[in-house]
N, C-alpha and C positions, 0 to 999 in steps of 0.2 A: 504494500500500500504506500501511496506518494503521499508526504507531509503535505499539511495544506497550509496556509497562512490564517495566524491569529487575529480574533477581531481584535476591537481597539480597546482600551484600557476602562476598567471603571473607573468613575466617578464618584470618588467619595463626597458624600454631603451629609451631614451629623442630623438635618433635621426630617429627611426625608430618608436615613437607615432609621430613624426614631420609627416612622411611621410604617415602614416596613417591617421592622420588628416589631408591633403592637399588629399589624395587621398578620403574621407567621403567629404570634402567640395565641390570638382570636383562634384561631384555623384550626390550633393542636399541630404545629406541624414539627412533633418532637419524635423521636427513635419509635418510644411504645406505642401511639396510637397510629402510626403508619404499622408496625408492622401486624397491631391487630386488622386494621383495616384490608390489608391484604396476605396478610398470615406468613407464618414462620418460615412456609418451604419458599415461599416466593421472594420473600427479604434474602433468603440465604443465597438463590441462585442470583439474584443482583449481584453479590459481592463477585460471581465466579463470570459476569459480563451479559448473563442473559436479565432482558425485561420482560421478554414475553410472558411468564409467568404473572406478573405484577398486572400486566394489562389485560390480562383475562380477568384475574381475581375484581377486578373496578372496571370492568365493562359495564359500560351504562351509567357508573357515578357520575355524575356531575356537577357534588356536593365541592366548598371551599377547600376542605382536605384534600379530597381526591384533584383536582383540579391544580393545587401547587404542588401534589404530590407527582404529577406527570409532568409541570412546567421545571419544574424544579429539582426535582432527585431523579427525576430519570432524563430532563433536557428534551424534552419534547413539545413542537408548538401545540397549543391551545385555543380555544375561540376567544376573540376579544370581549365578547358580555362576558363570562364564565373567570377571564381574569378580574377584568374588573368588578366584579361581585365577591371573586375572594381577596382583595385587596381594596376594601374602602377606603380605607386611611389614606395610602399613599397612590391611589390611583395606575393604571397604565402607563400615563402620560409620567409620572416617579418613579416610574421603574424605568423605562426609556431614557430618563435624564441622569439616572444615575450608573447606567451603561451595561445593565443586567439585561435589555431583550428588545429588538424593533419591534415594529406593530404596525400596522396597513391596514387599520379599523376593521379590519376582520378577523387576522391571524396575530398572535404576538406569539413571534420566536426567541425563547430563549439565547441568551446568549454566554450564559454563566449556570454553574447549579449551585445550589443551594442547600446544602445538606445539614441535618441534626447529627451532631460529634458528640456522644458523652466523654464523660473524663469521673475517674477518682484519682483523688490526691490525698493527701495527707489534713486538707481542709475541709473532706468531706465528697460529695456528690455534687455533678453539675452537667448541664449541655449546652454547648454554644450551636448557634448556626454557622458553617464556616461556606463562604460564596469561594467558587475558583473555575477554572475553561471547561468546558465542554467536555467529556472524556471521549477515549475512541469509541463508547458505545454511540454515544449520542453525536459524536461527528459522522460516523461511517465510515473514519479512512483514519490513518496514522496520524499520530500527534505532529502539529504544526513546534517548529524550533524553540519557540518563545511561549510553550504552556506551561503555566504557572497549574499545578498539582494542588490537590486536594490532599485531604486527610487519608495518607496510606498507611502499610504498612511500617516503614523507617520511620516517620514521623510518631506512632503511636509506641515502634521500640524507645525513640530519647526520649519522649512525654516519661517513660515506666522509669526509667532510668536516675532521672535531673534527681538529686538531694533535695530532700525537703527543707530547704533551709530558709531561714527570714535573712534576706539583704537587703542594705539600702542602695545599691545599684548594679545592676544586669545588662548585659548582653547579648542578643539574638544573634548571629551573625550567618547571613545568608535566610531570612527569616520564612519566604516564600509566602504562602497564604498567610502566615501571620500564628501558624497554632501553638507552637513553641512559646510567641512571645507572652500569649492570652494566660497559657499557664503560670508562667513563671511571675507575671504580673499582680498573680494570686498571693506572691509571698515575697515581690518586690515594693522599695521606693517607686521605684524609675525604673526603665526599660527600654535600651535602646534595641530598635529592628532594623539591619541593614536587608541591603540587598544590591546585586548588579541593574537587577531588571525592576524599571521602571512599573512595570503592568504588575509583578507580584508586588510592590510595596502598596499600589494603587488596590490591591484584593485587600493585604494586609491592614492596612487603615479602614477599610471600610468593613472589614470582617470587627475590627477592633469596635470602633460606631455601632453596627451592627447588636453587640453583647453589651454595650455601655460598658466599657473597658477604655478608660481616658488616661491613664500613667504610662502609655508607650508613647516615644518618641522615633518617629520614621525618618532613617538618612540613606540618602543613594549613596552607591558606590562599592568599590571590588574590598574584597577583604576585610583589611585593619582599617582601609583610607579612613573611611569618617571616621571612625574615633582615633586618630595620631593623637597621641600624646595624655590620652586618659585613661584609667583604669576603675576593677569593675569588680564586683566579689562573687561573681558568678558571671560564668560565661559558657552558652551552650550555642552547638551549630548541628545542623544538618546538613554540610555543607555538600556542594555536588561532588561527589567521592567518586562517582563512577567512571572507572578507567575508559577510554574510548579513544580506537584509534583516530591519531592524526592523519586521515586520509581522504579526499576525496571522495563525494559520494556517503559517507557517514554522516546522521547527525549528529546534530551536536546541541543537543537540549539544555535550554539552560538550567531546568532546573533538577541535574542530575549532573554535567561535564564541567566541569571547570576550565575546560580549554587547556592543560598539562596534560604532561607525558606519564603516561602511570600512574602512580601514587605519591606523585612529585604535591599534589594538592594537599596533602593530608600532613604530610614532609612538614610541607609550609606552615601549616596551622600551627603544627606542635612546638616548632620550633619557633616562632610568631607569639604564640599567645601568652609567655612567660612576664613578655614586657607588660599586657594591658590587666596582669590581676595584682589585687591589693595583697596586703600578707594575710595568708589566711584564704585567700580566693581562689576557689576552683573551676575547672575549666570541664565540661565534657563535650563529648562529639561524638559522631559515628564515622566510621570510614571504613576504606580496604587499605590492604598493605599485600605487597607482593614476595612473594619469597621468590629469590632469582640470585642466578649466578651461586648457584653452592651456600644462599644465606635462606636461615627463616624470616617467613615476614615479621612475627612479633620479635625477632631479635636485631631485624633492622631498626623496627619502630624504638625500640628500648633504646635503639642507638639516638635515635634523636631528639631526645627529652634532655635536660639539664640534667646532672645526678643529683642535683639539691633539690629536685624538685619533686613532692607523692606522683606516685606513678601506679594506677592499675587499669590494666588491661585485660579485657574478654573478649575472646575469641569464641564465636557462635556457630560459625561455621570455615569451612575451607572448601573450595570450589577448583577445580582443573579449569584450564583454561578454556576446553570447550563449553563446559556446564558455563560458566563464566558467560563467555559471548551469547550463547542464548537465553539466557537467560532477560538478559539486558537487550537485548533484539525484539523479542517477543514485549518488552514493559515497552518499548517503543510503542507496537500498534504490530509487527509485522510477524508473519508466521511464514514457517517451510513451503508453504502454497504460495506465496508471493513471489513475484521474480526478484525482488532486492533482496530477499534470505541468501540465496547464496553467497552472492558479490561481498557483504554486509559480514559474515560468519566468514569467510575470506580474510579482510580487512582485519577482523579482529585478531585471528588465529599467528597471520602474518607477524602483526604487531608484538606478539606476546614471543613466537618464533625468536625473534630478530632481536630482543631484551633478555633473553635464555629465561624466563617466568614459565616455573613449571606451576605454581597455584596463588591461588588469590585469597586472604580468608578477609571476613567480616565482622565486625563486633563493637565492643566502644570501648572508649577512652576517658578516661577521668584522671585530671592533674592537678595540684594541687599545692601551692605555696605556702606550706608548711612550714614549723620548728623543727630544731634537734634533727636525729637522724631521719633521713626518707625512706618511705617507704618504698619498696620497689616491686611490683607483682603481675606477671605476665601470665594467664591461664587460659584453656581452655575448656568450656561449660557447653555440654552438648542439649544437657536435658533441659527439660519442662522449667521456664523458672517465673517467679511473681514475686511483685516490691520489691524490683531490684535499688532501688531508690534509697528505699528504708535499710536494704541490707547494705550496701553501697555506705552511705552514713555512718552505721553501727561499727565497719570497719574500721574508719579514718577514727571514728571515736575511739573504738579502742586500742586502735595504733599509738592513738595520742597517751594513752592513760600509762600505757606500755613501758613508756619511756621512763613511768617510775617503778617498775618493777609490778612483778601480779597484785592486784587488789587484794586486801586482805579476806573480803568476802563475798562469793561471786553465787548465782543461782542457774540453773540451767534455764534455757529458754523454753519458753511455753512450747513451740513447735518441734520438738525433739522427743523421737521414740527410739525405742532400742531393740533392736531385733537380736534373736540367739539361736546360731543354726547346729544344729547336734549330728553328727552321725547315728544312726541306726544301732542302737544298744547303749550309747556314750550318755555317762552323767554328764562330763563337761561339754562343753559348747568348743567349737573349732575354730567357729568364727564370731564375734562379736560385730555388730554395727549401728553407729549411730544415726538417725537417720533426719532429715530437716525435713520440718512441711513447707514451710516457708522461701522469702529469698532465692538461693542459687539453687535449693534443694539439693544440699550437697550428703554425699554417704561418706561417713570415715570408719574406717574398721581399726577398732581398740582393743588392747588385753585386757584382762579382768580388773586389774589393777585402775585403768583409768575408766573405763565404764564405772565401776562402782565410787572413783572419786566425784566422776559426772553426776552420779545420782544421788551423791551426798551431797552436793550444792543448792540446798532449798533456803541458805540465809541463814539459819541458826547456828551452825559452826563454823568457825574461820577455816579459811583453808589451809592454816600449820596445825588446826587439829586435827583435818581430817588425811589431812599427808600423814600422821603422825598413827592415829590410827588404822591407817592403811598398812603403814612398817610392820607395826605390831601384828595386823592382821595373818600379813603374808610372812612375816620372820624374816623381814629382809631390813638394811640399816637405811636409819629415815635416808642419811645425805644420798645412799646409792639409789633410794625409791626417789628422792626430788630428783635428781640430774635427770633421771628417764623423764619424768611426768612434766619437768618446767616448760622447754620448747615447744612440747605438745599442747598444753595448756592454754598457750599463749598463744596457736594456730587455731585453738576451739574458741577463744576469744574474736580473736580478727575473723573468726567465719560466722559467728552470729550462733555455737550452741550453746557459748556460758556469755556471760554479762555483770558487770559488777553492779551488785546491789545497788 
């Protein structure tokens, strides 16, 4: 499928997103009553590109719901009575002006969607509307160069991600639709939203309008540019990570390519973002990193971090470099039925060829201008994980606390069981494991000795009585029971199974 060209830019205007938002609230035009309306199987095949299903289930509505439900979540023209009945407040004629849809007194064509985002955080429960281009269902052909993206995937991984921390100033960098900034604005001063592209800051502002969200601050331009010279106590990006060859005949989307070679983008950031955090200010991101030329990628990336500076890194996945190019082909708009798949899956393979890149992995970044010694931790996390945010947090906190030596009394975390597998006849257990519900959902397999210290940490005893009891238990000398138990201890801390009181 051939890219098409992007229409033109919204028009943000504060009094007339007022009346758009009073006239989507009237309507119900949030997550749950859309998907009662047209039901669970039909919501779910939307996410996987089909509508049909949705358009059967409200054939015939031509209630206000139903009615922005097809102008809007799914980008489809509508009769012009039928709009203007479900938007009193701000009329047709305000929606046209604010660069969301034409109209030719008959038909109004969308020109944006309009979708309900929920979110939890750490403040609770919430849903914004979030507006952004057209996607390939509702275009019919491959994303135009300059589509500014909605609420996807990557965006809803760094949402899970960001610390829940209160600062007094933030920034967005590379901001896109703006959903990044909405959150974070939740537990900031101020909030700066960059971006290259004109047309997402124009989404971004008017997504912000849109939610009555007024502490961000929107500045054009690449990178660091607009903010030279100031800094910030949290700083997250989604920035365009996605490798893509320099080649002719490729697009080059802005809001996925950063226009470098590789992973020279992400290079950039890490080695960039040191100068604009305050002390104490942390940075997160998402990116790729390439493992090439005889290197891994998470031991390139480790290379280019400050050593003074927290560093943790998770790796979610690792990709070959074909799974790679298609993968990214296909988020274009384009499939192996097309005649540019070949040329396209070409181009990229070439590319990774000719850099000796035998894989690409994915995952985020969190950095952090810390005291005392740094922390340094590069891993990779395959499984299932939730509040990485919270667990994320909990880390840095007890890295911090670390620094004076174990607490004197620590309790295990609520989300921690302990499984004991026997062999067939066996009093003793073979294997011990601890197991997280929570966070990274991590398994650590212990001896008896530290399981049963794990399960003496309810708060009531210090932990030199219970080392101390442990000695006595097993007839071994406390100092030779602490040396085994302290390292370990201090790794069940920074993972989120113990916590000091």
């Amino acid at each position: 499928m051939t890219p098409v060209s992007a229409p033109l830019s919204p028009l943000p205007d504060a009094l007339r997103c007022a009346a758009l938002a009073a006239d989507l609230d009237a309507a119900d035009l949030r997550s749950e009553p859309l998907r009662r309306l047209w039901g669970d199987e039909a919501d779910d095949a939307l996410a996987r590109g089909m509508r049909e299903p949705i358009l059967r289930a409200i054939r015939g509505d031509q209630g206000a719901l139903a009615t922005l439900g097809r102008l809007f979540v799914l980008g489809m023209p509508q009769p012009h009575d039928a709009v203007a009945g479900a938007l009193p407040r701000l009329g047709v004629d305000g929606l046209v002006a604010l660069g969301l849809a034409s109209d030719d007194d008959q038909t109004v064509t969308p020109a944006a969607l309009i979708r309900p985002q929920s979110f939890v955080d750490a403040d609770g429960v919430g849903e914004w509307w979030i507006a952004s281009d057209l996607d390939e269902v509702a275009l019919g052909t491959a994303l135009p160069a300059d589509h500014v993206l909605g609420v996807g995937g990557a965006s809803r991984t760094l949402a899970e991600i960001i610390v829940p921390i209160e600062v007094e100033r933030a920034l967005d960098l590379g901001t896109g639709c703006g959903i990044q900034a909405l959150l974070v604005a939740r537990r900031a001063g101020t909030v700066v939203a960059t971006d290259i592209s004109a047309r997402a800051l124009a989404y971004a502002e008017l997504n912000a309008m849109l939610n009555g969200v007024g502490n961000i601050d929107f500045r054009l331009g690449s990178m660091f540019d607009p903010v030279a010279g100031e800094a910030f106590d949290l700083v997250v990006s989604n920035p365009p990570f996605v490798i893509t060859p320099r080649s002719e005949g490729v697009p080059a989307y802005e809001y996925r390519d950063g226009g470098l070679v590789g992973d020279a983008l992400v290079e950039q950031f890490v080695r960039t973002v040191p100068d604009y955090l305050t002390p104490g200010g942390i940075a997160q991101l998402l990116g790729n990193w390439e493992s090439r030329d005889g290197v891994k990628g998470l031991a390139r990336l480790d290379a280019w971090v400050p050593r003074d500076l927290d560093l943790w890194v998770v790796e979610r996945e690792e990709l070959s470099p074909l799974a790679y190019a298609e993968l990214w082909i296909r988020d274009g708009g384009t499939t192996p039925r097309d005649t540019e798949f070949t040329p396209l899956l070409t181009a990229w393979l070439d590319d990774f060829a000719a850099r000796e890149v035998d894989a690409v992995g994915f995952g985020y970044v969190l950095m952090r201008r810390g005291e005392g010694e740094a922390l340094r931790r590069t891993e990779r996390v395959g499984q299932q994980v939730s509040g990485v945010g919270q667990a994320l947090a909990h880390g840095l906190a007890a890295h911090d606390v670390l620094a004076d030596g174990i607490p004197s009394t620590l309790i295990t975390a609520a989300d921690i069981t302990e499984a004991r597998h026997l062999l067939p006849g066996a009093d003793d257990p073979s294997v011990i494991e601890l197991r997280q519900g929570g966070g990274f959902a991590r398994t650590v397999n212990v001896d008896p000795a530290l399981a049963a210290f794990v399960g003496a940490c309810d708060g009531e005893l210090t932990v030199g009585q219970i080392a101390a009891a442990l000695a006595d238990l097993f007839d071994v000398p406390l100092a030779d029971l602490w040396a085994e138990l302290e390292p370990r201890i201090r790794a069940l801390l920074v993972d989120g199974f113990l916590a000091a009181e």
